[in-house]
N, C-alpha and C positions, 0 to 999 in steps of 0.2 A: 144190803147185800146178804147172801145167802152164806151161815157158817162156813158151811165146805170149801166154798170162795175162800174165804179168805185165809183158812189154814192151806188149800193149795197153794195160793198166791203167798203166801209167808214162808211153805218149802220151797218154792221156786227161786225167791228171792235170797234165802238163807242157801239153796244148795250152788248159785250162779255164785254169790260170796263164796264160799268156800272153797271152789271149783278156781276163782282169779286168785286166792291165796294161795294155795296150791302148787299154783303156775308160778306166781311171782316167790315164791319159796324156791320153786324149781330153777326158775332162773336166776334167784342169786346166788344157790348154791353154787351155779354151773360156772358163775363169772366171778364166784371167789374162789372156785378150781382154776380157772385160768390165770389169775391175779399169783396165786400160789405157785402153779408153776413153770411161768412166767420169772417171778424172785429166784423160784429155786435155780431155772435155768441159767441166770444171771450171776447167784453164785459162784456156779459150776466153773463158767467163764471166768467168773473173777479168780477161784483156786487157779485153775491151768493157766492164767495168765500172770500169776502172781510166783506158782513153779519158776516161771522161764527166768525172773528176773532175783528171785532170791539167790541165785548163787554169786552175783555181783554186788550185792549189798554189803556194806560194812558187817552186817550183822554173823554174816554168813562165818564161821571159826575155821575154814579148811580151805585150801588152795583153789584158787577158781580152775586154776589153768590145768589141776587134776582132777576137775569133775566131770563126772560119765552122768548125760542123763540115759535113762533105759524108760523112765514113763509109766510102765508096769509088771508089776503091782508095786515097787516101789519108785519113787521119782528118780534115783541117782544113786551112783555108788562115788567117793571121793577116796582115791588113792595119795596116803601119805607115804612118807618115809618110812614110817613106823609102823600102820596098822591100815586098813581097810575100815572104811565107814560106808553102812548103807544108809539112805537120806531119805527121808519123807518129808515133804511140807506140807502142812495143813493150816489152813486160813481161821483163824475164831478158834472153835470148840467143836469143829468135824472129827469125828473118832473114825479110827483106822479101821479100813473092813476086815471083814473073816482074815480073808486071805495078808493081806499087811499085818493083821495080829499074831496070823501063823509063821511069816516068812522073821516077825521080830523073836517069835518063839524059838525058832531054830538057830538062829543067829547069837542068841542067850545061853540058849545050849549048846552052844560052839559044834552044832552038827552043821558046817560047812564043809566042804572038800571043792579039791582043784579035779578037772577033768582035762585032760590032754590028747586029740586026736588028731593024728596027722596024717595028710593026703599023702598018697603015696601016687 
């Protein structure tokens, strides 16, 4: 066979290899995106569903029967006798977004206030 044969037939063969790795690269990047957030999804579910039932647990330190869920950005607020608590639950080692890190900063620095309006 003639050289040039068979260096085109050996890029041909080496560029079809490269071309299905490629592909097969491509798609298992694509289905370990989906694998991923698919979990993450599932997570999510398990926090929000994990909210709804922590304030009935043993665990919980403040009066069920005064807890306010509100949802966002914080889960709840639990009114005592004594002091106002605002409540976050977080599932594992999820950290509080921006906004849950700001509303815990205000609250630290006791910049709350009461607003009162009424319908006339």
């Amino acid at each position: 066979m003639d050289f040039f044969f068979l260096v085109f037939l050996a890029a041909l063969v080496f560029g079809i290899g490269f071309f299905l790795a490629l592909a097969y690269a491509f798609h298992v990047r694509n289905a370990l995106s989906e694998v991923s957030f698919a979990k993450d999804s599932q997570s999510v579910k398990y926090g929000k569903l994990s909210e709804q039932w922590i304030p009935f647990s043993e665990r919980f330190p403040y009066s069920r029967e005064n807890f306010r869920f509100i949802g966002s950005p914080i889960d709840g607020i639990a009114f005592e006798d004594e002091k106002i608590v605002f409540v976050e639950f977080k599932s594992n080692s999820s950290p509080l977004s921006r906004r849950q890190e700001n509303v815990k900063r205000l609250v630290n620095e006791k910049r709350v206030e009461w607003f009162e309006l009424r319908a006339k």
